[in-house]
C-alpha positions as CSV (number, residue, x, y, z in Angstrom):
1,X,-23.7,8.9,-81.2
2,X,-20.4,9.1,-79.6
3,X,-19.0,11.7,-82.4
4,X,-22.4,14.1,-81.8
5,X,-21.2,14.2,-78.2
6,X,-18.2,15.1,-78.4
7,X,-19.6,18.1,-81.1
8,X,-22.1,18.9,-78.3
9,X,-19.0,19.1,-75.8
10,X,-17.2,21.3,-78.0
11,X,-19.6,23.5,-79.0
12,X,-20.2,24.4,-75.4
13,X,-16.8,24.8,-74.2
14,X,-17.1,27.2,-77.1
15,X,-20.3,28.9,-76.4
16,X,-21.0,32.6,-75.4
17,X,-24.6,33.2,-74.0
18,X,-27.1,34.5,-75.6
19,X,-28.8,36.3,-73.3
20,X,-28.3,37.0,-69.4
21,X,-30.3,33.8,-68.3
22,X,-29.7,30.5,-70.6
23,X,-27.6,29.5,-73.5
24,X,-28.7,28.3,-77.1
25,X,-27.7,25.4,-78.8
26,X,-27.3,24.9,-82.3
27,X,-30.7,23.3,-82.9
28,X,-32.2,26.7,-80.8
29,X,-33.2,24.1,-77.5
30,X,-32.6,26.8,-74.2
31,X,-31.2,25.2,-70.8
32,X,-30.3,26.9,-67.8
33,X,-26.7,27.3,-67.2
34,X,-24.5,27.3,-64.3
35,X,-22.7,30.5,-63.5
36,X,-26.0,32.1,-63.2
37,X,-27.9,29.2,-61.5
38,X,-28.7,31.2,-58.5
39,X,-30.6,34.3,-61.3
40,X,-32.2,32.1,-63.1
41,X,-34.0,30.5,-60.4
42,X,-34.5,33.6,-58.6
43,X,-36.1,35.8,-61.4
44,X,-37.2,33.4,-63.6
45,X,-37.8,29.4,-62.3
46,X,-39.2,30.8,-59.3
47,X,-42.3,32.6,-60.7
48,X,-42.5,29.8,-63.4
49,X,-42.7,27.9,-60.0
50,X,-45.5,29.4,-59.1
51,X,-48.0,29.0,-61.7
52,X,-47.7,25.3,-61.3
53,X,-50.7,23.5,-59.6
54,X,-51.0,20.8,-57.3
55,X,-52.9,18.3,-55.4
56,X,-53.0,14.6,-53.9
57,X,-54.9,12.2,-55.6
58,X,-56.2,9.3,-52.9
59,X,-55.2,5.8,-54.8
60,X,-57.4,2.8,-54.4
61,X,-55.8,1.8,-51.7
62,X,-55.8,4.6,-49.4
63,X,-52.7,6.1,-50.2
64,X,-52.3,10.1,-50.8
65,X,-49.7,10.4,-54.1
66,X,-48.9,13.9,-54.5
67,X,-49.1,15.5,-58.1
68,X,-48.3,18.7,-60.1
69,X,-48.1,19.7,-63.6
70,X,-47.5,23.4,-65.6
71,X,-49.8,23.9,-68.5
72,X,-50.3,26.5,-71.3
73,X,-53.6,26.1,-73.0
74,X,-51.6,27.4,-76.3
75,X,-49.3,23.5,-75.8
76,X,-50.2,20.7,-78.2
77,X,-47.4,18.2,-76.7
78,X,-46.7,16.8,-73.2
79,X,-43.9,15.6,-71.1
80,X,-45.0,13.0,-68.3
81,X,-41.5,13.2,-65.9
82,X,-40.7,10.0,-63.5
83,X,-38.8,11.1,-60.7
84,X,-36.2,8.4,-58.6
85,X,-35.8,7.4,-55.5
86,X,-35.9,10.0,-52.7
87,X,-36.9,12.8,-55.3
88,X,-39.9,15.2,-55.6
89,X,-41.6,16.7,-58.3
90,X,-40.3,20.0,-56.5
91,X,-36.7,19.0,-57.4
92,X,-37.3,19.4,-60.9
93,X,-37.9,22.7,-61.0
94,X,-34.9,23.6,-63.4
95,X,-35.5,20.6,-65.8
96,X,-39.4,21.5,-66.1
97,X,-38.4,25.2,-66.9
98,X,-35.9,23.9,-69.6
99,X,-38.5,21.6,-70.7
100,X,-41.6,24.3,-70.8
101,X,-39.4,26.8,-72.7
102,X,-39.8,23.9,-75.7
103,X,-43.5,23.7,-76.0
104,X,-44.6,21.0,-73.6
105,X,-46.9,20.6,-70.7
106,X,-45.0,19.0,-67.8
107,X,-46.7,17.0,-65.5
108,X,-45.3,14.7,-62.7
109,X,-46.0,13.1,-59.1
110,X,-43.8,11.8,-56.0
111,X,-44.4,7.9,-55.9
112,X,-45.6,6.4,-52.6
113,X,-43.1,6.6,-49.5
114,X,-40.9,9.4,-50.5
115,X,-41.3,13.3,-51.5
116,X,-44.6,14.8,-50.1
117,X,-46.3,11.4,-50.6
118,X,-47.8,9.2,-47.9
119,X,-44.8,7.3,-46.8
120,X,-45.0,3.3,-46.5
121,X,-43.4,2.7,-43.1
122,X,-43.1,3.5,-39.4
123,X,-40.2,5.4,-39.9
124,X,-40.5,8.1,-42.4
125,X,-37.0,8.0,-43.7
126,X,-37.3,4.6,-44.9
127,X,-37.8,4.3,-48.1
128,X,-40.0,1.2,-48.8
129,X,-42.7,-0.8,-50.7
130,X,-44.7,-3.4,-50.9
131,X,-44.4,-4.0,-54.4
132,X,-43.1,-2.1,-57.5
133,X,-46.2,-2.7,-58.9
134,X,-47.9,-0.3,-56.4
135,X,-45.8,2.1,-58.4
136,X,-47.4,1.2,-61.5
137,X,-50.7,1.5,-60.4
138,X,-50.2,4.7,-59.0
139,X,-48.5,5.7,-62.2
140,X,-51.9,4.1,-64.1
141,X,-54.2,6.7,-61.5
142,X,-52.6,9.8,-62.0
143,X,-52.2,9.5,-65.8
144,X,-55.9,9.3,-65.9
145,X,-56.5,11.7,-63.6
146,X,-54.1,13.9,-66.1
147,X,-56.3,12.7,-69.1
148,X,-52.8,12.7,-71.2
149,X,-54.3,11.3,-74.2
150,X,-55.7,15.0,-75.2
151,X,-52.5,16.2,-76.8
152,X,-50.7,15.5,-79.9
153,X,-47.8,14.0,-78.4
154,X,-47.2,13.3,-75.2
155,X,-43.6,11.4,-74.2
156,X,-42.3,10.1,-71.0
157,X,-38.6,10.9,-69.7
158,X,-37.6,8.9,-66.7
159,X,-34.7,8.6,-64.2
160,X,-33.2,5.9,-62.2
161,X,-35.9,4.3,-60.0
162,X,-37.9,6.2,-62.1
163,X,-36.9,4.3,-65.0
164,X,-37.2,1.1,-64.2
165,X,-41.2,2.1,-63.1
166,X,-41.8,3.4,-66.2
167,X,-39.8,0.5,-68.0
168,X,-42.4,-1.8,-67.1
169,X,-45.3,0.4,-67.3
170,X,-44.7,0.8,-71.1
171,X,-43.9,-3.5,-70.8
172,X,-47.3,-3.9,-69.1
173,X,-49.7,-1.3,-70.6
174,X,-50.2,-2.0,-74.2
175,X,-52.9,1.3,-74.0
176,X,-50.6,3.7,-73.1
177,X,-50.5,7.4,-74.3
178,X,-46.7,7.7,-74.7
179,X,-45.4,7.9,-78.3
180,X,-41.5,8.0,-76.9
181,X,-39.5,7.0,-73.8
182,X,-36.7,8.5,-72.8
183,X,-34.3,7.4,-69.8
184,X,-31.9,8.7,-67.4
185,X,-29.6,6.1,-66.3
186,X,-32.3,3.5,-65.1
187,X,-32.0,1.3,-63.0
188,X,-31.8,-2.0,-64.5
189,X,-29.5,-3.1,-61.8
190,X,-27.8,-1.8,-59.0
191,X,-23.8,-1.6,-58.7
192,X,-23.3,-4.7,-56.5
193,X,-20.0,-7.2,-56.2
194,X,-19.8,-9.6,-58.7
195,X,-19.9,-12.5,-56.0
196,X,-23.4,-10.8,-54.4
197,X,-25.3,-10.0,-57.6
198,X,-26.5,-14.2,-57.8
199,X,-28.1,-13.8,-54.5
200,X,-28.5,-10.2,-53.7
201,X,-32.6,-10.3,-54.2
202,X,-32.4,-14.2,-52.6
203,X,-30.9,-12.7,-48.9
204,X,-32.8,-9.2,-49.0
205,X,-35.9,-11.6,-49.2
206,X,-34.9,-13.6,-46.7
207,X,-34.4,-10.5,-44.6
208,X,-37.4,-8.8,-45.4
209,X,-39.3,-12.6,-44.2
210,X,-37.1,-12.4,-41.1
211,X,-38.1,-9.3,-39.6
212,X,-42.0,-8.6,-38.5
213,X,-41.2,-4.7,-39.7
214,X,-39.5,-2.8,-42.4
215,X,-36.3,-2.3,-41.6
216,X,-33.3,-0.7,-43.5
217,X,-30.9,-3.1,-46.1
218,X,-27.7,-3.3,-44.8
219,X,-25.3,-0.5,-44.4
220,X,-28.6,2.0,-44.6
221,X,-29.8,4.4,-42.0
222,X,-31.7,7.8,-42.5
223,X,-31.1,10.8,-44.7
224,X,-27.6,11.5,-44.4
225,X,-26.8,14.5,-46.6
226,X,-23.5,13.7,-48.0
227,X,-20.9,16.8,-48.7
228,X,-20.4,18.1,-52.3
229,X,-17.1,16.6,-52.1
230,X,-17.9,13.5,-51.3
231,X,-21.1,12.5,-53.1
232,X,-22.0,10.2,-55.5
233,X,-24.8,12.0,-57.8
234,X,-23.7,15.3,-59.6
235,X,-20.5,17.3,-60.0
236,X,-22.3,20.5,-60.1
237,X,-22.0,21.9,-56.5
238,X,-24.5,24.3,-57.1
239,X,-27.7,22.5,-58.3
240,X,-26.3,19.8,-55.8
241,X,-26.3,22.3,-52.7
242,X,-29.8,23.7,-53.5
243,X,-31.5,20.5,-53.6
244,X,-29.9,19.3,-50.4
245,X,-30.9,23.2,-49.6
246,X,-34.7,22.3,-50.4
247,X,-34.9,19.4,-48.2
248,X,-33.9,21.3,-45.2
249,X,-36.5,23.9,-46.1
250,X,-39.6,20.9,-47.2
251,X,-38.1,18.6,-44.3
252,X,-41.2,16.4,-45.3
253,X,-38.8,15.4,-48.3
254,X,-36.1,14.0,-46.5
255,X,-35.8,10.0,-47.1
256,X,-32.4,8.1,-46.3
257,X,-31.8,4.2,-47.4
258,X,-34.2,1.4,-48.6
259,X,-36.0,-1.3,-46.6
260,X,-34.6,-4.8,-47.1
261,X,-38.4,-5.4,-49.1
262,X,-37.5,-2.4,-51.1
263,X,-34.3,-3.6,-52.2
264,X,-35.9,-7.3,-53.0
265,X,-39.0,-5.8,-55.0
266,X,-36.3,-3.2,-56.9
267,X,-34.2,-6.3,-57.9
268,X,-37.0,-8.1,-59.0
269,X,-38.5,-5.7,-61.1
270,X,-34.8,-4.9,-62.8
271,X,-34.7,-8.1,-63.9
272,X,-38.2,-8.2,-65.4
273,X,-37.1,-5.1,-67.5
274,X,-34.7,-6.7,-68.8
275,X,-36.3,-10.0,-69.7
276,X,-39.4,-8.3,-71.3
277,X,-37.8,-6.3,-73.1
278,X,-39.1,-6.6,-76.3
279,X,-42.4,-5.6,-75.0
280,X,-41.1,-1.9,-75.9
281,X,-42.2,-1.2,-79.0
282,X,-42.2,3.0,-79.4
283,X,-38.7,4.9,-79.7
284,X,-36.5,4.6,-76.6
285,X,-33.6,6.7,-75.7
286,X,-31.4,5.5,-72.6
287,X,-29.2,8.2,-71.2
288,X,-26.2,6.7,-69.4
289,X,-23.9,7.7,-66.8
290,X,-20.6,6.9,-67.9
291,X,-19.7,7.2,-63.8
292,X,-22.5,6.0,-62.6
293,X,-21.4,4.6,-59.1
294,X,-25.3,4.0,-57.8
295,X,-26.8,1.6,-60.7
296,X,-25.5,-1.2,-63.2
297,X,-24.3,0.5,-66.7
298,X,-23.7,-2.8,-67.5
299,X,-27.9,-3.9,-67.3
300,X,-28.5,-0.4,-69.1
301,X,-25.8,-2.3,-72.5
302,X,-27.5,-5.6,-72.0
303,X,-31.1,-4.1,-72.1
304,X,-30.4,-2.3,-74.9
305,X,-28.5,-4.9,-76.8
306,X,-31.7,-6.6,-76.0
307,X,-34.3,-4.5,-77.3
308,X,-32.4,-4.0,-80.3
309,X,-33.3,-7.8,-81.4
310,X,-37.1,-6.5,-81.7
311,X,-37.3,-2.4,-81.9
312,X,-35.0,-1.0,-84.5
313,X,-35.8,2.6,-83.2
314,X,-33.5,2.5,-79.9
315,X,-30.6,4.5,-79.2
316,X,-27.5,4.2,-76.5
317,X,-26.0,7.8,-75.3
318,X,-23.3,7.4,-73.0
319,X,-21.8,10.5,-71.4
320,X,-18.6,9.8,-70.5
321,X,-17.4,11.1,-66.7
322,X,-21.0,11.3,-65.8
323,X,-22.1,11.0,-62.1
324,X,-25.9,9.6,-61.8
325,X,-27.8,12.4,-62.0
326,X,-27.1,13.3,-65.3
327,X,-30.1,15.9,-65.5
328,X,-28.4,18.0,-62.1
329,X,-25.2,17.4,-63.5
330,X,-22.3,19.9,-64.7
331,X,-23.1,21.5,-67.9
332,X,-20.4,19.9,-69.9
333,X,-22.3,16.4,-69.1
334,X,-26.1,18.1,-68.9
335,X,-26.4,20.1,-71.8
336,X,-25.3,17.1,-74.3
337,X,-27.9,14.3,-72.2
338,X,-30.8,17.3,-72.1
339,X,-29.4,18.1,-76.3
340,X,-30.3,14.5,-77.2
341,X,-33.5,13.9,-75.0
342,X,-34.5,17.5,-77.0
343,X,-33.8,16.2,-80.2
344,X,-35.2,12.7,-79.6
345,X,-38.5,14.0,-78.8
346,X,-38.9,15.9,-82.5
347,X,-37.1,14.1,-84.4
């Protein structure tokens, strides 16, 4: 794996485009590029953009979970894409484009309390939960509401928060209509001191039972839109500056730290992906941030180290110098992560 990277690398430091808009890799997968970011998603992404549809499906509990998805009668394969925390669907514009350009139907949703969702508390820029498992049953409504199991294939790429929902979907749902998983640095665990990772999930409970209303984990507040230079998610300033550009224009999006219970229910559920692990039984690809500064790469080796004991068919990528978002990352560290997910999916 590691030598295929560094081929990846290469060939792109080497590559000339193709054509005005995207370059070609060897194996003929398309991705948008950089230096003409701002064409693409003027003259191309945006009208792709437009043809989407979208809705709110009401959950069983009252809730209104936003949903959209791109289709092409002509597409025999699916992509089911799990955003993270603080995301939208509409951030994924450029990775569904990439994606569509390969065959597939792309469908998605925000999760409860963030994007253009029904948010959970008082104060709309918390980010909170009762449980992760109102994620999965969310996740369990709109993929009926999709009716997935009509194509051929249909796989499910997942990133951060993102991952560790659909982690335990696939651990939990023995009828699923997924024949792959792929993730993008999951959270299995959250970078924490050594000293507070015993009792991180024991206090934010206790804080969570000490407190008659949400209120933020400590050193939270509300969206804070950190500069370019200083941020902790992508090294691409330009796909960084447009999504920090979209929230100001779908304000509606903006969410800023976790509540104490979101932080207890997100540990909790780390841990139960990692100890039903073998519970995963399709191919899995995990994606890893060699950088990562916002989850635990060290949970991403021991789950996989894990699930190699009972599913042959698993497979470690890790990009070195990697910030978090490794799918609105600089080419030199996208390209290779969206090369393998590609490849994963047809091989």
């Amino acid at each position: 794996m590691t030598h295929n990277l560094f081929n990846m690398r290469r060939f792109y430091e080497n590559q000339t485009t193709e054509s005005p808009m995207t370059t070609s890799t060897g194996d003929h997968f398309t991705f948008t590029q950089e230096h003409n970011f701002t064409d693409v998603m003027m003259k191309q992404i945006a009208p792709f953009w437009a043809k989407r549809q979208e809705g709110f499906h009401t959950t069983r509990d009252k809730v209104n979970v936003f949903w959209c998805h791109i289709t092409d009668k002509a597409n025999t394969k699916a992509i089911f894409v799990v955003n993270g925390r603080i995301e939208s669907s509409y951030k994924y514009q450029e990775l569904f484009f990439d994606l569509f350009q390969q065959g597939y139907n792309i469908y998605s949703f925000d999760h409860r309390g963030q994007g253009l969702s029904d948010r959970m508390a008082p104060n709309p820029e918390m980010g909170h939960v009762e449980s992760f498992d109102d994620y999965l049953q969310d996740m369990d409504e709109i993929i009926e509401l999709f009716n997935l199991a009509q194509y051929e294939q249909c796989h499910l790429l997942a990133h951060s928060m993102g991952g560790n929902i659909a982690t335990r979907y696939i651990q939990t749902r023995a009828h699923h209509p997924f024949s792959k998983i792929a993730l993008s640095a999951p959270m299995y665990g959250v970078n924490l001191a050594w000293y507070l990772k015993p009792i991180a999930a024991l206090v934010a409970q206790a804080m969570t039972y000490g407190n008659s209303k949400p209120t933020y984990a400590p050193g939270y507040k509300g969206y804070n839109p950190k500069p370019f230079a200083d941020n902790p998610l992508s090294q691409s300033e330009v796909r960084y500056r447009w999504f920090r550009e979209l929230y100001e224009q779908k304000p509606k999006m903006k969410l800023g730290g976790p509540s104490t219970r979101w932080v207890w229910q997100g540990l909790v559920s780390s841990r139960k992906c990692l100890q039903h692990s073998e519970q995963i039984t399709i191919p899995l690809l995990l994606v890893q941030a060699g950088a990562d500064t916002i989850v635990s790469n060290q949970a991403q080796d021991e789950f996989i180290s894990k699930l190699k004991a009972s599913n042959s068919s698993c497979q470690l990528l890790s990009v070195s110098e990697a910030k978090h978002e490794i799918l609105f990352e600089a080419d030199q560290y996208r390209n290779p992560a969206l090369e393998a997910i590609s490849q994963f999916f047809i091989s």
